[in-house]
C-alpha positions in Angstrom: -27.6 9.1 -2.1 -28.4 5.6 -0.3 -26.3 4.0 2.0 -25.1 1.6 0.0 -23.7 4.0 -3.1 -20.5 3.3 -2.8 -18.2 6.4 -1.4 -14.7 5.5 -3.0 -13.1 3.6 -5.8 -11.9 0.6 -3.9 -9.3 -1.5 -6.2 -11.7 -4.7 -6.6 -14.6 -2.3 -7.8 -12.2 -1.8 -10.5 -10.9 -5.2 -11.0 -15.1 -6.4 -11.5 -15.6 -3.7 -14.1 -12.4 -4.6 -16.0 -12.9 -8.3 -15.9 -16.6 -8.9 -14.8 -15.4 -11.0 -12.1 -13.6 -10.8 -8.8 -9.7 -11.2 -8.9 -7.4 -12.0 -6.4 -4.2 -10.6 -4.9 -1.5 -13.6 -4.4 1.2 -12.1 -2.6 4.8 -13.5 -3.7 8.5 -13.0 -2.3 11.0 -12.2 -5.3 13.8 -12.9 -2.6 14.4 -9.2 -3.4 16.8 -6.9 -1.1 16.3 -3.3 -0.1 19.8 -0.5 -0.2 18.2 0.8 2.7 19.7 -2.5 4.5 22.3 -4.1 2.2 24.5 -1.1 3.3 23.9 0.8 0.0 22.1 3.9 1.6 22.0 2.0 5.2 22.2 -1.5 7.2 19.2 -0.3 9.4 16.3 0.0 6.9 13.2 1.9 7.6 12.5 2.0 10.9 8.9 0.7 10.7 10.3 -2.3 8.7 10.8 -6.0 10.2 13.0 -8.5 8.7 11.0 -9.5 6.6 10.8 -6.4 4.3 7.3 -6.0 5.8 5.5 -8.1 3.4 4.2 -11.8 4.1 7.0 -13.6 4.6 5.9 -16.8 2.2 9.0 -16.8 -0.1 10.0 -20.5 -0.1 10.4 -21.8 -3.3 10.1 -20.2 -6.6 7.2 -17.8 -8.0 6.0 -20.6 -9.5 5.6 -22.8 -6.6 4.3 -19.9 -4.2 1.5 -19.0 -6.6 0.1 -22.9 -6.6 0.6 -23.1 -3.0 -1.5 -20.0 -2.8 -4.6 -21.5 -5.8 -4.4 -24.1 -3.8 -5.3 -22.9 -0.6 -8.2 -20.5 -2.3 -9.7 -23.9 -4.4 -10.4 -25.0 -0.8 -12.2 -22.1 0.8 -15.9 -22.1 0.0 -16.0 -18.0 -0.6 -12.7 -18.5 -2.8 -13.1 -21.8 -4.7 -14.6 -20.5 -7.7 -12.1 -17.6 -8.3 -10.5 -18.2 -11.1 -8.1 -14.7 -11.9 -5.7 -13.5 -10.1 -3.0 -10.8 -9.6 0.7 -11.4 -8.5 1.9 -9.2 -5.9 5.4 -9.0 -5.3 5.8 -7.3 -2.0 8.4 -7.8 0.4 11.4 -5.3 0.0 12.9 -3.8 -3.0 11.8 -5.3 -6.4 13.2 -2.8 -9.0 16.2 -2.6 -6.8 19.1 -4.1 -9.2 20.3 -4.5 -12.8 17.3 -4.3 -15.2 18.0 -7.4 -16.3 17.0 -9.1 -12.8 13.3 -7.6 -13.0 12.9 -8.6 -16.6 13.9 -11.8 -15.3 11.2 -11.9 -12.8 8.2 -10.5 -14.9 9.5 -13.4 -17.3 8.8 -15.6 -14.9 5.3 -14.3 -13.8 4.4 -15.0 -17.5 3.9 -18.4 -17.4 1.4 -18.5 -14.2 -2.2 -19.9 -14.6 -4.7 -17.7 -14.0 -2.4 -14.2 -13.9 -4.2 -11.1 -15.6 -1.7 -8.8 -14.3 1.1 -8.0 -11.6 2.0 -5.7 -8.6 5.7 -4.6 -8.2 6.4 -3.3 -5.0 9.8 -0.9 -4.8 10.9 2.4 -3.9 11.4 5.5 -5.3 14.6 6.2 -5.9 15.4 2.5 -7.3 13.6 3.5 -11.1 14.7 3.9 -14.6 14.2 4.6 -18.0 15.4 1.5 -18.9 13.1 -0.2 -16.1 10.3 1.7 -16.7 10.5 0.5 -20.2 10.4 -3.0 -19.2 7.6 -2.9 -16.8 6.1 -0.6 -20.2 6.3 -3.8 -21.9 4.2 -5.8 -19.8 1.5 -7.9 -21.6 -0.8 -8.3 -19.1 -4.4 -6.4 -18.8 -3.8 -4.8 -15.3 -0.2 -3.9 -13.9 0.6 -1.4 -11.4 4.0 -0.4 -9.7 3.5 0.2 -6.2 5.6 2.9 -4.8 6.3 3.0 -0.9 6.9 6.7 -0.1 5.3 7.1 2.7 5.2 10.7 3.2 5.7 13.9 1.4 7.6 15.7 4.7 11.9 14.7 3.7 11.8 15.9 7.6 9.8 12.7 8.3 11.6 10.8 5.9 14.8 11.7 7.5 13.4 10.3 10.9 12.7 7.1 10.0 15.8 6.3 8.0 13.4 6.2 4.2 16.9 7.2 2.5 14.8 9.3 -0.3 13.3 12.2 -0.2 9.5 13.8 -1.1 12.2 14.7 -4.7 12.5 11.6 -5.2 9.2 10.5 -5.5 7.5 12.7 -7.6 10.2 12.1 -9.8 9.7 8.5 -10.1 6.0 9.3 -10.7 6.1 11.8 -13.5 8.7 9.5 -14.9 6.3 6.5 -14.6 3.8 8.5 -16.3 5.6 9.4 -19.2 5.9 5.7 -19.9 2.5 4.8 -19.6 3.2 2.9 -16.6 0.2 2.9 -13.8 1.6 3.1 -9.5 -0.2 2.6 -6.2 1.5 5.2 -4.0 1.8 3.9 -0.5 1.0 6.4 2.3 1.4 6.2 5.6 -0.3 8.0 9.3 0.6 8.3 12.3 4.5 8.3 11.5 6.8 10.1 14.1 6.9 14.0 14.8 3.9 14.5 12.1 0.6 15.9 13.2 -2.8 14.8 11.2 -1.9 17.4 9.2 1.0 17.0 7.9 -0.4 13.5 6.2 -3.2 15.2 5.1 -0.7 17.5 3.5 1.1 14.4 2.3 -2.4 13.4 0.4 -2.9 16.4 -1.0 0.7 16.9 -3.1 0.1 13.5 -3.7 -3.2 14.3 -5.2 -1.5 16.7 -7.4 0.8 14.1 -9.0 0.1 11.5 -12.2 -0.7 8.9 -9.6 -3.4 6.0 -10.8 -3.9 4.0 -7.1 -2.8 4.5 -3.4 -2.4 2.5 -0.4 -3.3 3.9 2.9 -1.9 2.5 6.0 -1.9 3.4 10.0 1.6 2.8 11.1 1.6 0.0 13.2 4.6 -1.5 15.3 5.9 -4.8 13.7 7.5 -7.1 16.3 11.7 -6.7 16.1 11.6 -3.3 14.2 13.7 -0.6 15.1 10.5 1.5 15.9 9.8 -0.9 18.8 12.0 0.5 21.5 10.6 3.6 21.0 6.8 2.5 21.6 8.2 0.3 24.3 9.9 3.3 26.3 6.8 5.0 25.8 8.0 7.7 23.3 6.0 7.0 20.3 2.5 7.6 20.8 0.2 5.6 18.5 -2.9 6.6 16.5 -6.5 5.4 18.0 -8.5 3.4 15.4 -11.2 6.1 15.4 -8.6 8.6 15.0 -7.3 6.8 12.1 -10.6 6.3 10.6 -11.8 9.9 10.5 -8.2 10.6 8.9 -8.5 7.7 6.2 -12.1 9.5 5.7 -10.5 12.8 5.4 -7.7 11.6 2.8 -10.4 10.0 0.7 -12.1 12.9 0.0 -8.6 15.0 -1.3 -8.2 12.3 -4.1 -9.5 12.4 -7.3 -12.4 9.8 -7.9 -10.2 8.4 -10.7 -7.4 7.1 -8.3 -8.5 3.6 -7.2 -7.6 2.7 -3.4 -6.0 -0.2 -3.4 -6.0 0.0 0.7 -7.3 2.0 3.6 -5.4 0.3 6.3 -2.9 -1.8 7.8 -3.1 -5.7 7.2 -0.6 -7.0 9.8 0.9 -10.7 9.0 -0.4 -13.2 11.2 2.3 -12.9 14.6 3.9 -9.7 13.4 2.3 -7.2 15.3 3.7 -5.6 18.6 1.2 -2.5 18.4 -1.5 -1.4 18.5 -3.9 -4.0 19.1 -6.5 -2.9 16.9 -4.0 -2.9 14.0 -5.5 -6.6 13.6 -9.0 -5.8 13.1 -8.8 -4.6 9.8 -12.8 -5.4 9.5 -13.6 -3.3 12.1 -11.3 0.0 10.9 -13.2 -0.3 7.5 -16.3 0.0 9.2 -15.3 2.7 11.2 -13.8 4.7 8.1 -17.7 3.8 6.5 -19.4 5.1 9.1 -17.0 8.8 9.1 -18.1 8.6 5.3 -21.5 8.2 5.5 -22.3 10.8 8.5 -20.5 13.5 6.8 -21.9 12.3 3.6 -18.4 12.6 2.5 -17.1 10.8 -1.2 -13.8 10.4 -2.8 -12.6 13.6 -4.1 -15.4 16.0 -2.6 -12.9 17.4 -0.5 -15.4 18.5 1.9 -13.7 20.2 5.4 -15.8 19.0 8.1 -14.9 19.0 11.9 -13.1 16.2 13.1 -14.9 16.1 16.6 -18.4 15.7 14.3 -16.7 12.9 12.3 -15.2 11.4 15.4 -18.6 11.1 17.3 -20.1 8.9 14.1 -17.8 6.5 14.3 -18.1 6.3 18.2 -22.0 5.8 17.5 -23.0 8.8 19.3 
């Protein structure tokens, strides 16, 4: 195997061999709430979440006029200007979250975009339906996934950073997604407080257990103004190291089945957002790193090899 096989099924790999072409994420703000802060379950939210529903903050104006903001701005980067296909993401908070008729509503309105081959929905767990499910089951487009934030498969975790669901909760919502035909990106995330390496990795592998079709990976980072802040301010929330992180992305990647496409392997901190850690922003750099742990342990998605972590650790330190 040469260096440059690739070692995962990254999301745009997937996107080229569906369409031939590259296709674009175009993030979008639905103006969507969350119960986890409208008092529902809690006022507080997560507390990794900003104000912002940790998404990219662009909401101003309709769907409509955030996606040609966003073609716009691509048309006039060299790299971009002759992408022509794109997905809508809606990110920030809760988008299922509400009557049925409200997201029908919105996927109406993503209809009528130039260019869209297909959507993102980003929501929660325990804010799904039959009746939902059978709307987003309806969708016309060539690629749609619902992206589910769980986070973690520990309810201990859950409980500590104020998820209101539990690990229940979401397998539920993905066995019923997968009775309607309906594809999710499960987000996961490392690093979160009081769980070992360990407990993710055991976090990755009920997920792999599950009807599950993508997943997100991210290293919990410290947005600026979220609860979580006071904690890594006093000094009682220690932080993952990149290459720590990186060996641990590695590791998940090779529990999952080939067939799951990752959508992410690590954080992608809005521009100004983040408090900590620094190398949160050098997204470039962590893929490398998770690369390198790859190749040195000739590690692929779904091997589920069981190397040493000090062996992977010294690869991605170049030693």
């Amino acid at each position: 195997m040469t260096d440059n096989t690739p070692r995962y099924l990254s999301l745009d790999r997937h996107l080229r061999a569906a369409f031939g072409e590259k296709v674009q994420k175009i993030p979008l703000d639905a103006g969507s709430t969350c119960p986890n802060r409208d008092g529902t379950l809690s006022f507080g939210g997560c507390t990794f979440c900003n104000a912002e529903g940790s998404g990219p903050g662009v909401g101003l104006g309709s769907l409509r006029d955030q996606w040609n903001r966003w073609r716009t701005r691509y048309a006039a980067m060299p790299r971009m200007k002759s992408t022509k296909l794109f997905l809508g993401y809606i990110q920030s908070f809760t988008n299922t979250y509400g009557p049925a008729s409200r997201l029908a509503a919105m996927l109406r309105e993503l209809s009528n975009l130039p260019g869209l081959v297909g959507a993102c929905i980003g929501t929660r767990p325990d804010c799904l339906d039959k009746e939902k499910m059978s709307i987003m089951a309806d969708c016309p487009w060539p690629e749609f996934w619902l992206e589910i934030g769980v986070q973690s498969f520990n309810d201990a975790t859950l409980c500590r950073i104020n998820r209101g669901h539990t690990a229940k909760d979401a397998e539920n919502a993905l066995l019923l997604a997968a009775h309607f035909g309906v594809k999710t990106c499960v987000h996961l995330m490392a690093g979160l407080p009081g769980e070992s390496n360990e407990d993710f990795l055991n976090s990755v592998r009920r997920l792999a257990s599950l009807p599950v079709s993508g997943v997100k990976l991210h290293n919990l980072y410290i947005p600026k103004g979220c609860a979580m802040e006071k904690d890594w301010l006093h000094g009682s929330l220690p932080l993952l190291e990149q290459e720590e992180y990186a060996v641990l992305a590695a590791k998940a990647l090779t529990i999952l089945p080939p067939s799951v496409v990752i959508h992410r392997l690590c954080a992608d901190p809005a521009p100004g957002e983040l408090a900590a850690p620094y190398w949160a922003s050098q997204k470039r750099q962590t893929l490398d790193l998770i690369n390198a742990a790859l190749h040195y342990n000739n590690w692929t998605q779904g091997c589920k090899k069981t190397e040493k972590t000090g062996k992977a650790e010294k690869a991605v330190r170049g030693e």
